[in-house]
PDB file of N, CA, C, O and CB in Angstrom:
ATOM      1  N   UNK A   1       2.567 -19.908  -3.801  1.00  0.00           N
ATOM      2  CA  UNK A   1       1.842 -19.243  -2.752  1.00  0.00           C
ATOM      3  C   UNK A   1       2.480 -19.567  -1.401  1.00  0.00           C
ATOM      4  O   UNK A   1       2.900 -20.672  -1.058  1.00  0.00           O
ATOM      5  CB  UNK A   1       0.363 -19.651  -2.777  1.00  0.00           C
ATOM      6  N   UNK A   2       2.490 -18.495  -0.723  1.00  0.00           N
ATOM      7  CA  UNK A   2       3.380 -18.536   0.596  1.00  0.00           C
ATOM      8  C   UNK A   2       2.536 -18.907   1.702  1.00  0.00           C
ATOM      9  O   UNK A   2       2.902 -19.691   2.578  1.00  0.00           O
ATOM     10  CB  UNK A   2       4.082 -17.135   0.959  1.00  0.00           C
ATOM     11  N   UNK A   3       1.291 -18.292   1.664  1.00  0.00           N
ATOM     12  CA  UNK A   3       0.360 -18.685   3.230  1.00  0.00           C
ATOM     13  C   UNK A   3       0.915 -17.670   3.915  1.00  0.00           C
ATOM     14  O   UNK A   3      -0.120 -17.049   4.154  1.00  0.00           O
ATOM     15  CB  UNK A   3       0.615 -20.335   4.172  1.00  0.00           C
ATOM     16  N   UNK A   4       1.876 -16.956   4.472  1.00  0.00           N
ATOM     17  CA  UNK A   4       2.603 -16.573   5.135  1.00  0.00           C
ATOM     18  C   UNK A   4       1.558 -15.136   5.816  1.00  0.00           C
ATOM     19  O   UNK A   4       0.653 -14.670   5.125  1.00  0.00           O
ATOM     20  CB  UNK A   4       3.984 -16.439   4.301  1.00  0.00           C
ATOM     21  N   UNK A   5       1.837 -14.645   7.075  1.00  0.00           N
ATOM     22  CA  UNK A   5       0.892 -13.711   7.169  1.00  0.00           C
ATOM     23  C   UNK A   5       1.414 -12.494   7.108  1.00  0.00           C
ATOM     24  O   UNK A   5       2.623 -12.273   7.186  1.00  0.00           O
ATOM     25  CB  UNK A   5       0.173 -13.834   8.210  1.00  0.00           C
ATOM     26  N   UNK A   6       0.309 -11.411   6.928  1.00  0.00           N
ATOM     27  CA  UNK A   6       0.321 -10.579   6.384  1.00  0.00           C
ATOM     28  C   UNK A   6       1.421  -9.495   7.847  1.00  0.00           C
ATOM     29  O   UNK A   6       1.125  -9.260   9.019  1.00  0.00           O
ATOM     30  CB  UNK A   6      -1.320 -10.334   5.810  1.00  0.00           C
ATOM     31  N   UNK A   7       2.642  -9.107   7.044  1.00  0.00           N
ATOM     32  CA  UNK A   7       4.077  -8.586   8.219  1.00  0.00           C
ATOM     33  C   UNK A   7       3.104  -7.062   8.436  1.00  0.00           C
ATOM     34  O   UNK A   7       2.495  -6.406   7.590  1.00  0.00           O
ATOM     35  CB  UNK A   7       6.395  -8.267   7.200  1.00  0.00           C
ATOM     36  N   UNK A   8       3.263  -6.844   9.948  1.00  0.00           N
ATOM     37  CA  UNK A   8       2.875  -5.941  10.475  1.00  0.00           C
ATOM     38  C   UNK A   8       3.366  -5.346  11.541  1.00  0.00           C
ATOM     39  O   UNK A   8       2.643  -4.729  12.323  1.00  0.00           O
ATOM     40  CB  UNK A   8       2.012  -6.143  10.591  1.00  0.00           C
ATOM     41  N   UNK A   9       4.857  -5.486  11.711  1.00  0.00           N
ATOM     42  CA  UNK A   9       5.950  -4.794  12.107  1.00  0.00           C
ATOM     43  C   UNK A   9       6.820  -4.091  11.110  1.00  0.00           C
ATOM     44  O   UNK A   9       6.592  -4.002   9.903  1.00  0.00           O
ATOM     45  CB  UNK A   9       6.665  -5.617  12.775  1.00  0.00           C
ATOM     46  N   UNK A  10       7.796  -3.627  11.729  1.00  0.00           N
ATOM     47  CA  UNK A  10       8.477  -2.369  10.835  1.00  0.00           C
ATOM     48  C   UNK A  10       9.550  -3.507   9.922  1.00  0.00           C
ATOM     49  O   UNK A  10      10.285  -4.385  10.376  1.00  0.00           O
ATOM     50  CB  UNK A  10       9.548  -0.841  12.059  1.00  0.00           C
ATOM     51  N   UNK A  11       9.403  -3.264   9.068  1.00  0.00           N
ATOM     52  CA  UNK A  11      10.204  -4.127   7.613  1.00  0.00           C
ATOM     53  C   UNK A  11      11.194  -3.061   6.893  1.00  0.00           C
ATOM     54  O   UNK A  11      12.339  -3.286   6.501  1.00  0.00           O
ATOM     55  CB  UNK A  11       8.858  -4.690   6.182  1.00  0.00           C
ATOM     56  N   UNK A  12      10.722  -2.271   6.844  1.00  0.00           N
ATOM     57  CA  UNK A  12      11.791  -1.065   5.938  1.00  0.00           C
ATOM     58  C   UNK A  12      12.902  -1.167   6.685  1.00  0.00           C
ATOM     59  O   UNK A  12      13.028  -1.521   7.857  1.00  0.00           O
ATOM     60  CB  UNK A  12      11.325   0.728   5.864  1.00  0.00           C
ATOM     61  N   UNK A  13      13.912  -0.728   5.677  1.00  0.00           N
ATOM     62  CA  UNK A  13      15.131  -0.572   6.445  1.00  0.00           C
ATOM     63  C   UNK A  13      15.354   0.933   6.893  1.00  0.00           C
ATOM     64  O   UNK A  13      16.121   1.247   7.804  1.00  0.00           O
ATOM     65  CB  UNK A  13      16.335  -1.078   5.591  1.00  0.00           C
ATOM     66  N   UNK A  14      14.487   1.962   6.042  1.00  0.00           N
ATOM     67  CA  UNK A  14      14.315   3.139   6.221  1.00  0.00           C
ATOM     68  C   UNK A  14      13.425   3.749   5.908  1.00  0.00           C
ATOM     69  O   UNK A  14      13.408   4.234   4.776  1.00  0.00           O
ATOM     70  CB  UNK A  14      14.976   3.602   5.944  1.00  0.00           C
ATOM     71  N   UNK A  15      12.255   3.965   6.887  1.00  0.00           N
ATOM     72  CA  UNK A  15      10.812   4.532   6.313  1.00  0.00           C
ATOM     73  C   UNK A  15      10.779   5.918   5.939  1.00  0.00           C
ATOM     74  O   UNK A  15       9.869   6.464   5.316  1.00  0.00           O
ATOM     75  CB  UNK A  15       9.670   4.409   7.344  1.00  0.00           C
ATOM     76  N   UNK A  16      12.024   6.545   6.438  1.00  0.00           N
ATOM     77  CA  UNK A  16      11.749   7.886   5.895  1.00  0.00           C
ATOM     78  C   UNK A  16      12.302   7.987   4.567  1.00  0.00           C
ATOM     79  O   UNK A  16      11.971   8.992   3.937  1.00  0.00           O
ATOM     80  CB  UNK A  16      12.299   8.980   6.754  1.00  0.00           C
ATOM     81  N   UNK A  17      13.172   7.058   3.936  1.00  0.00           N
ATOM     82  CA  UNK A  17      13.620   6.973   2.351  1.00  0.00           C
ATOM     83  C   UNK A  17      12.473   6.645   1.748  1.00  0.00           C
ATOM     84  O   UNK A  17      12.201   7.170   0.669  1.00  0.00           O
ATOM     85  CB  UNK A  17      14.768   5.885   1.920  1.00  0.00           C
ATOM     86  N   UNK A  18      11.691   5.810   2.287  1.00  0.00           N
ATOM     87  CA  UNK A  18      10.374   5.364   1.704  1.00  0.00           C
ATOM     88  C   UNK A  18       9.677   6.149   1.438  1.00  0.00           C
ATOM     89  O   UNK A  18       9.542   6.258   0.219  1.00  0.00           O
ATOM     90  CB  UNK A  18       9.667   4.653   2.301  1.00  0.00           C
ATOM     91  N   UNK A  19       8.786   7.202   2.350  1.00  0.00           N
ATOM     92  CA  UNK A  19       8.378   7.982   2.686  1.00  0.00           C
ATOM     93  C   UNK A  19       8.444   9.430   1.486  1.00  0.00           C
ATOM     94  O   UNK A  19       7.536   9.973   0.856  1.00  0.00           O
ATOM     95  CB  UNK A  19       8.940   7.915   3.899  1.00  0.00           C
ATOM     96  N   UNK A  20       9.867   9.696   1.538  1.00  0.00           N
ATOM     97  CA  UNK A  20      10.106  10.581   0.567  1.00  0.00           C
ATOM     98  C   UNK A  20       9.689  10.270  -1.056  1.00  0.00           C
ATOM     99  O   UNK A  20       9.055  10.924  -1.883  1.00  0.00           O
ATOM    100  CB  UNK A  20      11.481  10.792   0.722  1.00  0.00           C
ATOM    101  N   UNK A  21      10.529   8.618  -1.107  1.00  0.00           N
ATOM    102  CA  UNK A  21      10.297   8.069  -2.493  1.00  0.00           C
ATOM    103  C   UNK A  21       8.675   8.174  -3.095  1.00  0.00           C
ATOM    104  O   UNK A  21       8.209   8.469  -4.195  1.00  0.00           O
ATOM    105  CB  UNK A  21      10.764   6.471  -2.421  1.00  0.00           C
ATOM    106  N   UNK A  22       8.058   7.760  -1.727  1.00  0.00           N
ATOM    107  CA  UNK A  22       6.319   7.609  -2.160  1.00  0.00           C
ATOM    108  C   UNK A  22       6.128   9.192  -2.639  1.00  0.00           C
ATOM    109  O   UNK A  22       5.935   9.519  -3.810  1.00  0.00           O
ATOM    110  CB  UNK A  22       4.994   7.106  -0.526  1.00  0.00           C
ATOM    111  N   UNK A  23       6.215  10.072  -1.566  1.00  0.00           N
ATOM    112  CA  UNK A  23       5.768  11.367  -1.490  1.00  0.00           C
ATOM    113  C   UNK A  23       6.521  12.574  -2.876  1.00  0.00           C
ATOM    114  O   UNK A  23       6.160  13.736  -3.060  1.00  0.00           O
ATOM    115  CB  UNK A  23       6.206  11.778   0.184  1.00  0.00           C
ATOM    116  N   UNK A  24       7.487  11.903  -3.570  1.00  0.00           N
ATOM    117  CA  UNK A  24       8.267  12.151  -4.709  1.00  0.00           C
ATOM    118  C   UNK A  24       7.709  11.910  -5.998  1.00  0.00           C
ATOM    119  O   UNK A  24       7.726  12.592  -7.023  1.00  0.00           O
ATOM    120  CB  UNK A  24       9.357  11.466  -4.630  1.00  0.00           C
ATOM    121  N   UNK A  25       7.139  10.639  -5.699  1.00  0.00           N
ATOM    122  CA  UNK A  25       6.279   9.857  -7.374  1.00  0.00           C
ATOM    123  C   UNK A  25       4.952  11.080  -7.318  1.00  0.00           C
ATOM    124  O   UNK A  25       4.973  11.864  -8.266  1.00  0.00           O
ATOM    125  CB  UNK A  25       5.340   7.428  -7.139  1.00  0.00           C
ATOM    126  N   UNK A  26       4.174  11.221  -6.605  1.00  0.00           N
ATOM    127  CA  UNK A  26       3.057  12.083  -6.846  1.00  0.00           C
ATOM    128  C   UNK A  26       3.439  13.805  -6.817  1.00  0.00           C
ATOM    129  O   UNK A  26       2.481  14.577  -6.845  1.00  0.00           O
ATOM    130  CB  UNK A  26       1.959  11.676  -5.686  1.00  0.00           C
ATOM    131  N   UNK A  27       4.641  14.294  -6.768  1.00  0.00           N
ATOM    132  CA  UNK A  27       5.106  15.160  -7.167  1.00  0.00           C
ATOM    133  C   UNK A  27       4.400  15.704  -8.892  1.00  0.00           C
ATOM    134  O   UNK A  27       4.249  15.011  -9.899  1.00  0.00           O
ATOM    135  CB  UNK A  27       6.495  14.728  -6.964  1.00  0.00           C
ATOM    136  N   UNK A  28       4.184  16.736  -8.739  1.00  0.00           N
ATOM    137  CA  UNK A  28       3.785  17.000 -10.323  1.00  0.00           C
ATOM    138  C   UNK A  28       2.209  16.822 -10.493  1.00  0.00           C
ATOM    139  O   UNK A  28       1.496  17.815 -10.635  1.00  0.00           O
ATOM    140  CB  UNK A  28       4.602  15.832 -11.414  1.00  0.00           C
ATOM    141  N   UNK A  29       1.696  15.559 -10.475  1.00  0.00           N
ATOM    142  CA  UNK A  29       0.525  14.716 -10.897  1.00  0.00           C
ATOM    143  C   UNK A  29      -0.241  15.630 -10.506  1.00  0.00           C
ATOM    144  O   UNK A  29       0.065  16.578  -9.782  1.00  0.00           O
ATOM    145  CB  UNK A  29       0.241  13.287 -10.348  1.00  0.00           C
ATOM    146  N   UNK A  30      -1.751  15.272 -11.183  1.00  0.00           N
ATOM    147  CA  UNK A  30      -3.087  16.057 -10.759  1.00  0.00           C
ATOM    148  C   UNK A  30      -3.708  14.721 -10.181  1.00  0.00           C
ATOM    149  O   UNK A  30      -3.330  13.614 -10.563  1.00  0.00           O
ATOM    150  CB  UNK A  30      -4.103  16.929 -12.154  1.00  0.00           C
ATOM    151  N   UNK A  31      -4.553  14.888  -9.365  1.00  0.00           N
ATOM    152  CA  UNK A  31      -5.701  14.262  -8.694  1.00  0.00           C
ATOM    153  C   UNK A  31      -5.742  12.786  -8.971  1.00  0.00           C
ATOM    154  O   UNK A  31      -5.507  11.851  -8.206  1.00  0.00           O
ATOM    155  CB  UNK A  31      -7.008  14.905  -9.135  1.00  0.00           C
ATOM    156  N   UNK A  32      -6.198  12.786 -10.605  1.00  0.00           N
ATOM    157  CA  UNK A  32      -6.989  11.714 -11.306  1.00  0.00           C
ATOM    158  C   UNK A  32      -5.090  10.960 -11.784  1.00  0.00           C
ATOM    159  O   UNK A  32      -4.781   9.769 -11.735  1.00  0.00           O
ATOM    160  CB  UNK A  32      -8.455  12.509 -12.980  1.00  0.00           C
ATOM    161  N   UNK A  33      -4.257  12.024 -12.158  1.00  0.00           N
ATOM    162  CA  UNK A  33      -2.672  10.627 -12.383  1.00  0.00           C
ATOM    163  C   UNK A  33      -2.313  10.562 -11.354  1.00  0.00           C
ATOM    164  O   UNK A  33      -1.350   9.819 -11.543  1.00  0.00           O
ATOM    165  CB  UNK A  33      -1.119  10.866 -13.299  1.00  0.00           C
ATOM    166  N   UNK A  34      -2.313  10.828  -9.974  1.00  0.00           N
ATOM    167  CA  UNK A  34      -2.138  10.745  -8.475  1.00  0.00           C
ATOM    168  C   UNK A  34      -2.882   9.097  -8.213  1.00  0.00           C
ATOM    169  O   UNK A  34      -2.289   8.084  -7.841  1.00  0.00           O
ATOM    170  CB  UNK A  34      -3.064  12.266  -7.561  1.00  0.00           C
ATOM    171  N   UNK A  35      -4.350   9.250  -8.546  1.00  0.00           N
ATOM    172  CA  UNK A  35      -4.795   8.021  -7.784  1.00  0.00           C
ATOM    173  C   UNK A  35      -4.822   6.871  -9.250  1.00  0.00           C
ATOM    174  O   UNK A  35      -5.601   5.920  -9.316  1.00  0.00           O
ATOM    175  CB  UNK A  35      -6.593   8.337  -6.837  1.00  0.00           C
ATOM    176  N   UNK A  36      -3.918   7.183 -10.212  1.00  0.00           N
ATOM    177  CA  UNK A  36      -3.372   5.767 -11.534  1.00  0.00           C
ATOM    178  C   UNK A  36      -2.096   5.453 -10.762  1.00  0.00           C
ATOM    179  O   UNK A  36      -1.955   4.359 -10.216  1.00  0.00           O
ATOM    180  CB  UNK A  36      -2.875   6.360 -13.654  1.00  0.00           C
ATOM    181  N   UNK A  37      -1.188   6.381 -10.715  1.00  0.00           N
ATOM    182  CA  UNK A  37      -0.101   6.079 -10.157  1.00  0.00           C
ATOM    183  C   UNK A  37       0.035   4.755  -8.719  1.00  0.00           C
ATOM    184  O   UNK A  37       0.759   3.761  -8.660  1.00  0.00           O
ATOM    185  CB  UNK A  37       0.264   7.490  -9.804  1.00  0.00           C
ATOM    186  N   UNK A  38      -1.169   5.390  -7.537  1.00  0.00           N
ATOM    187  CA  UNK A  38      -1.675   4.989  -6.436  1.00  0.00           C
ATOM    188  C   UNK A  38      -2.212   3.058  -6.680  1.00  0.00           C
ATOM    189  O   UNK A  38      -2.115   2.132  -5.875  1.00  0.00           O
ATOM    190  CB  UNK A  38      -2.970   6.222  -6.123  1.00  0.00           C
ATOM    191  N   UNK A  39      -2.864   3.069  -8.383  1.00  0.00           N
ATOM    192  CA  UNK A  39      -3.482   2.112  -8.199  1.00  0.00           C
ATOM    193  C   UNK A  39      -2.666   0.866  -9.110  1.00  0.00           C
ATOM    194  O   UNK A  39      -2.944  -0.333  -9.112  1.00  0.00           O
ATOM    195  CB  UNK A  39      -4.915   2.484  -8.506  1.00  0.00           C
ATOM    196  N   UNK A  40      -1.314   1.735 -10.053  1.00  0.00           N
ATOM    197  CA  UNK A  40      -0.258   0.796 -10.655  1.00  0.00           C
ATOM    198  C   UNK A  40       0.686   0.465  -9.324  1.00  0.00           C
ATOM    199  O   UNK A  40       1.315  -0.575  -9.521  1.00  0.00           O
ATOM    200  CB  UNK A  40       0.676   1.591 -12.029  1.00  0.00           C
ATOM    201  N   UNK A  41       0.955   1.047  -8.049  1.00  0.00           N
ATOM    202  CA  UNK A  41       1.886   0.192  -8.060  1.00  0.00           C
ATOM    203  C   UNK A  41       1.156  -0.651  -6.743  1.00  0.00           C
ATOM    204  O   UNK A  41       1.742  -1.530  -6.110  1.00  0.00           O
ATOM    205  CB  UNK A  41       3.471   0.871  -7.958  1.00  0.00           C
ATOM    206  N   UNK A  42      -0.115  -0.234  -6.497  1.00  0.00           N
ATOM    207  CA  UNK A  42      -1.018  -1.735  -5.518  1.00  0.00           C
ATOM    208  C   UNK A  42      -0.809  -2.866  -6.664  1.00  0.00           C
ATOM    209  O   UNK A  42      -0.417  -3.957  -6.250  1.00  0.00           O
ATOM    210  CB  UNK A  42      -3.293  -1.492  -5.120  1.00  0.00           C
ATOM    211  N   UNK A  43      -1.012  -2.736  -7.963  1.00  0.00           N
ATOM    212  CA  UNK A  43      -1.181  -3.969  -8.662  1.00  0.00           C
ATOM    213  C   UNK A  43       0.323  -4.839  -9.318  1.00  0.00           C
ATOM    214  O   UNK A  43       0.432  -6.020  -9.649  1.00  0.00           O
ATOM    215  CB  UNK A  43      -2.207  -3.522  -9.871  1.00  0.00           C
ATOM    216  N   UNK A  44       1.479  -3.592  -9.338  1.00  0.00           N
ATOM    217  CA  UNK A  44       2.746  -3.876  -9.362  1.00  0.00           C
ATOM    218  C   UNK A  44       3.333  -4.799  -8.112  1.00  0.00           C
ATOM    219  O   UNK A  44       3.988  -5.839  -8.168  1.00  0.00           O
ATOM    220  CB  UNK A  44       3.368  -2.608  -9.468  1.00  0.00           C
ATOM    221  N   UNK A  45       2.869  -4.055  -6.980  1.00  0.00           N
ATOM    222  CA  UNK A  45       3.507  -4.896  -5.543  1.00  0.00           C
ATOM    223  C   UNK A  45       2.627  -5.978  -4.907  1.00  0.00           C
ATOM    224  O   UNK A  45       3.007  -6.783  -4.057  1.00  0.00           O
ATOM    225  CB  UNK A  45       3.751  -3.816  -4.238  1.00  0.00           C
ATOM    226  N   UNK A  46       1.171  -5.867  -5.533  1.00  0.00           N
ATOM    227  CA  UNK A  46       0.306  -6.866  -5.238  1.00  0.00           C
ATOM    228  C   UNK A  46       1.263  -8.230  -6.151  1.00  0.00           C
ATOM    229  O   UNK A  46       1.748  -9.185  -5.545  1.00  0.00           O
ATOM    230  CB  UNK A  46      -1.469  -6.399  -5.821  1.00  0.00           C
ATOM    231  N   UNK A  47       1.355  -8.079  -7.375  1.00  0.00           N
ATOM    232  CA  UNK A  47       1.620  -9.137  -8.246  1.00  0.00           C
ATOM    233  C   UNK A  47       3.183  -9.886  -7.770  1.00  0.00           C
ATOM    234  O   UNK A  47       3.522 -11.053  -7.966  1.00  0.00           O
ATOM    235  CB  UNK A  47       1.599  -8.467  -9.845  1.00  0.00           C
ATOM    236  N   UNK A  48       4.078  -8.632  -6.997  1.00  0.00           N
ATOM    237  CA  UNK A  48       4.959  -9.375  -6.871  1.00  0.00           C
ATOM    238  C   UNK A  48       5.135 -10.163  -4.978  1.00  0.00           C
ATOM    239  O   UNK A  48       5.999 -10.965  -4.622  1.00  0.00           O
ATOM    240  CB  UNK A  48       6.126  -8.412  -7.494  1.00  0.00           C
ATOM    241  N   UNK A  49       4.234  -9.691  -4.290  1.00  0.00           N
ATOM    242  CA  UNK A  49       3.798 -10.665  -3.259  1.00  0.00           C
ATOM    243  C   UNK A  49       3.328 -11.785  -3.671  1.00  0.00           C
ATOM    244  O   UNK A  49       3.823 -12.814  -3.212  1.00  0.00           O
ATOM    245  CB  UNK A  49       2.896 -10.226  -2.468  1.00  0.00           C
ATOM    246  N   UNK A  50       2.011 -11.879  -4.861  1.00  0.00           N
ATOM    247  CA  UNK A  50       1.720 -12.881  -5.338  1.00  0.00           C
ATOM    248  C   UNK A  50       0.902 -14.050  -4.215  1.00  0.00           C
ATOM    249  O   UNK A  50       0.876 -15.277  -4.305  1.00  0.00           O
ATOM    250  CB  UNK A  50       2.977 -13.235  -5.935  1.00  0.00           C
ATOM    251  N   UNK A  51       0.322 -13.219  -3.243  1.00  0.00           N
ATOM    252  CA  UNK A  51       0.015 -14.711  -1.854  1.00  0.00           C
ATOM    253  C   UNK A  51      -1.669 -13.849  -1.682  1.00  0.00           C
ATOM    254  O   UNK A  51      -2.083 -12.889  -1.032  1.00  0.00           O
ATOM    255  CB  UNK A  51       1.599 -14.692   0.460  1.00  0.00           C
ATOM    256  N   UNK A  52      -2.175 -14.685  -2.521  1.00  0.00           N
ATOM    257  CA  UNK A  52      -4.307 -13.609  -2.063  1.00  0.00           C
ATOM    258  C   UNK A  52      -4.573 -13.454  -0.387  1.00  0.00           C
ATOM    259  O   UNK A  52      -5.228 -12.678   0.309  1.00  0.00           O
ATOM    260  CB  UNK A  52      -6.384 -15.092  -2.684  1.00  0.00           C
ATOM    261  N   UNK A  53      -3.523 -14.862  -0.082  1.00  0.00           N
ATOM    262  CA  UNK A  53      -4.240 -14.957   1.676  1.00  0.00           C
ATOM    263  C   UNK A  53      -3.616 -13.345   2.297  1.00  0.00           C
ATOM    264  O   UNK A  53      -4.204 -12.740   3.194  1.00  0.00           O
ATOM    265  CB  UNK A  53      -3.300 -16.782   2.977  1.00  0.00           C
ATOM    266  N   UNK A  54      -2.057 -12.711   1.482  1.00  0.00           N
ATOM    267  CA  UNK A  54      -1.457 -11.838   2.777  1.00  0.00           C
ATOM    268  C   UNK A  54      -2.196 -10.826   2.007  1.00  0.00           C
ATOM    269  O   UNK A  54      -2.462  -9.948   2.828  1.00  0.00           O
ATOM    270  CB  UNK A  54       0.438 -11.602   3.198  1.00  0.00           C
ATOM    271  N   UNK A  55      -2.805 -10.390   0.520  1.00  0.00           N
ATOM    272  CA  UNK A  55      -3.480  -9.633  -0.140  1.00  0.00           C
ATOM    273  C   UNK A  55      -4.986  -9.410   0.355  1.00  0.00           C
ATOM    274  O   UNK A  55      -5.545  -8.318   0.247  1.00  0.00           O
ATOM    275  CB  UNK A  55      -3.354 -10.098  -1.358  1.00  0.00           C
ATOM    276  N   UNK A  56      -5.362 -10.112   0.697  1.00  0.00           N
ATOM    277  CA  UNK A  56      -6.501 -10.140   1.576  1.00  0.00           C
ATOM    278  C   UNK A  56      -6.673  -9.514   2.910  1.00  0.00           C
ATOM    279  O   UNK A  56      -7.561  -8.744   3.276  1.00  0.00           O
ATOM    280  CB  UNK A  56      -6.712 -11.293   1.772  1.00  0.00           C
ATOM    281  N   UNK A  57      -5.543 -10.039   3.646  1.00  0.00           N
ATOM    282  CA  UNK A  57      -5.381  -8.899   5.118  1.00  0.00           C
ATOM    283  C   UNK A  57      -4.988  -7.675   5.044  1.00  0.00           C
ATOM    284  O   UNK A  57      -5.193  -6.726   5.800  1.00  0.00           O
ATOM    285  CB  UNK A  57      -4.403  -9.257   6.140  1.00  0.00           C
ATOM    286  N   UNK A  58      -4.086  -7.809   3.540  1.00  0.00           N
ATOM    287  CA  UNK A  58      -3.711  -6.043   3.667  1.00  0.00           C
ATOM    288  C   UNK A  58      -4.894  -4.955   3.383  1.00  0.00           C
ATOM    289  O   UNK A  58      -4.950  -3.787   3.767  1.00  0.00           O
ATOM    290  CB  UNK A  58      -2.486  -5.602   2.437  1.00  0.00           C
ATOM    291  N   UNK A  59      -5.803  -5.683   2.609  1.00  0.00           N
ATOM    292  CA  UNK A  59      -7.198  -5.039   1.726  1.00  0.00           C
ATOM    293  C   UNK A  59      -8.013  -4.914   3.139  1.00  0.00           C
ATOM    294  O   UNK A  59      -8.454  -3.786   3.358  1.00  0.00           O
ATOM    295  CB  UNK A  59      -8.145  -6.309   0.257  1.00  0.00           C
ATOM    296  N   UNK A  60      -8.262  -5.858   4.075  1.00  0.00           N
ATOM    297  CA  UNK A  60      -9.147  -5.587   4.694  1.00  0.00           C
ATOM    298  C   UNK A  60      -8.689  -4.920   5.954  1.00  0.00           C
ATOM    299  O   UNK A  60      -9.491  -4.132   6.455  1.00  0.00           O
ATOM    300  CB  UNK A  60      -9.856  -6.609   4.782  1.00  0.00           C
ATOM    301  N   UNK A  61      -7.499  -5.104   6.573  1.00  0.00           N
ATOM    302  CA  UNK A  61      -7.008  -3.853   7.266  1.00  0.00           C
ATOM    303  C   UNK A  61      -6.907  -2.599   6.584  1.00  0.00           C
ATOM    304  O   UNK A  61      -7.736  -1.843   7.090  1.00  0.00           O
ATOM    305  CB  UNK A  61      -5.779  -4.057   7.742  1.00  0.00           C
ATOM    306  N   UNK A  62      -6.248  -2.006   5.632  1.00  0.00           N
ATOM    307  CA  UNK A  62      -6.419  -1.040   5.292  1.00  0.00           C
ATOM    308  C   UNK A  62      -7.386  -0.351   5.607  1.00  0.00           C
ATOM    309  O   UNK A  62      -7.287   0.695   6.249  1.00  0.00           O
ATOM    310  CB  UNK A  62      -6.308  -1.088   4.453  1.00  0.00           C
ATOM    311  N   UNK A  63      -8.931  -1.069   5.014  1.00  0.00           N
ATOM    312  CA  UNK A  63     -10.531  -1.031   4.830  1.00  0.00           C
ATOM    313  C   UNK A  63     -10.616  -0.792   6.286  1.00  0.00           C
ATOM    314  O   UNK A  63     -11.362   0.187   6.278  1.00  0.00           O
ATOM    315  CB  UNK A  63     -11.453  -2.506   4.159  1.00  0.00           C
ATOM    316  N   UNK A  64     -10.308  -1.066   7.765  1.00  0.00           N
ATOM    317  CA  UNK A  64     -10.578  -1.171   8.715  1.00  0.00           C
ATOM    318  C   UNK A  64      -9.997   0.243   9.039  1.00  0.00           C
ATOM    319  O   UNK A  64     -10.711   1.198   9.346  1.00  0.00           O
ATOM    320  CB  UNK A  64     -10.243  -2.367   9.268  1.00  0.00           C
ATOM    321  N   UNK A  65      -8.707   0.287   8.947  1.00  0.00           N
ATOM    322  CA  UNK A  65      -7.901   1.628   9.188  1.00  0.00           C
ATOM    323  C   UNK A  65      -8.418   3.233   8.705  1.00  0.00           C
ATOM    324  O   UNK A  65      -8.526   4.313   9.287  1.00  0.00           O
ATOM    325  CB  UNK A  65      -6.562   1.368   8.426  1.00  0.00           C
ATOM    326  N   UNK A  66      -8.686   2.692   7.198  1.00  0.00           N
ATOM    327  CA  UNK A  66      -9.600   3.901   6.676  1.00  0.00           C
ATOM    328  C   UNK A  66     -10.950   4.032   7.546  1.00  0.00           C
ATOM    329  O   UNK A  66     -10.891   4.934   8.382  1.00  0.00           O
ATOM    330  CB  UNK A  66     -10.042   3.645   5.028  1.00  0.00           C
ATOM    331  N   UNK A  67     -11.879   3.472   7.518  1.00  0.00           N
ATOM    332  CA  UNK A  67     -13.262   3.205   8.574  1.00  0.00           C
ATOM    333  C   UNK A  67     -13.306   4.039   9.741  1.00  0.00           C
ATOM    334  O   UNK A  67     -14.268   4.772   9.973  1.00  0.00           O
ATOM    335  CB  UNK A  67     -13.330   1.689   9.221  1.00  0.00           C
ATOM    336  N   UNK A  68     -11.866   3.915  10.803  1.00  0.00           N
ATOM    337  CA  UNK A  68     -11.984   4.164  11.673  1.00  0.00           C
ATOM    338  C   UNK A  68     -11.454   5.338  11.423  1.00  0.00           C
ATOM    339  O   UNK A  68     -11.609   5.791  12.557  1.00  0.00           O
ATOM    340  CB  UNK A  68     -11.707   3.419  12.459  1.00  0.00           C
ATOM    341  N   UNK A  69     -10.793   6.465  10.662  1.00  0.00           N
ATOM    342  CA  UNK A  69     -10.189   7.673  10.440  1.00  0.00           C
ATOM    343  C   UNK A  69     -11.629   8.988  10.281  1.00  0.00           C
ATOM    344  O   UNK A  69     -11.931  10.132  10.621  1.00  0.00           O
ATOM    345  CB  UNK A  69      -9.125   7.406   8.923  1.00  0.00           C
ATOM    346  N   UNK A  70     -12.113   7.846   9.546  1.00  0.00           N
ATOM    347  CA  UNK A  70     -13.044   8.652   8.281  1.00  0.00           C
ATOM    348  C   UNK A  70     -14.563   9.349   9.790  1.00  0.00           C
ATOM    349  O   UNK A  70     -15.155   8.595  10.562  1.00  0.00           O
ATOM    350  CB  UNK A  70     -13.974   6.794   6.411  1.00  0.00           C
ATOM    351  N   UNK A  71     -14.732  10.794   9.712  1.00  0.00           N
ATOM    352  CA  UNK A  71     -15.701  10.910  10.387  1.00  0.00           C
ATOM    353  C   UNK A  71     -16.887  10.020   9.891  1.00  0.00           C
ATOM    354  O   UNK A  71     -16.968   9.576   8.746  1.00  0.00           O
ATOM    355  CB  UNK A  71     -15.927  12.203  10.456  1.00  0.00           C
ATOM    356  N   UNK A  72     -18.223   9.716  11.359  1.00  0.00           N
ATOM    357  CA  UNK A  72     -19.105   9.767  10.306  1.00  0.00           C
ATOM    358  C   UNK A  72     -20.329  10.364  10.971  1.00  0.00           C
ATOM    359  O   UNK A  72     -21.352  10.563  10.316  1.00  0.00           O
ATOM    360  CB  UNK A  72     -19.331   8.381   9.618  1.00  0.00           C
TER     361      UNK A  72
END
């Protein structure tokens, strides 16, 4: 376990390769293999961070980010 905090500057070396790659995998899929796909590789890239403390900030920012998007 790293402790280390959760990186919230730009890390990619290229977000628009990223970008495409993400926006490429859900190519094809319906709805319901869209959000399996969505939830293998949180648990693929969760497992290989491997740190609950930086898994924890990413879960609850996210949670914060969505919150504030979402009308209500």
């Amino acid at each position: 376990m790293h402790n280390a905090p959760l990186t919230l500057g730009s890390n990619l070396d290229d977000f628009d390769d990223f970008y495409d790659m993400l926006s490429d995998s859900h190519n094809g899929l319906d709805e319901s293999q869209s959000k399996m796909l969505s939830a293998q590789l949180i648990l693929l890239l969760a497992n290989h961070i491997g740190d609950l403390a930086v898994l924890r900030q990413a879960f609850a920012l996210a949670r914060i980010n969505v919150e504030r998007t979402l009308p209500r």
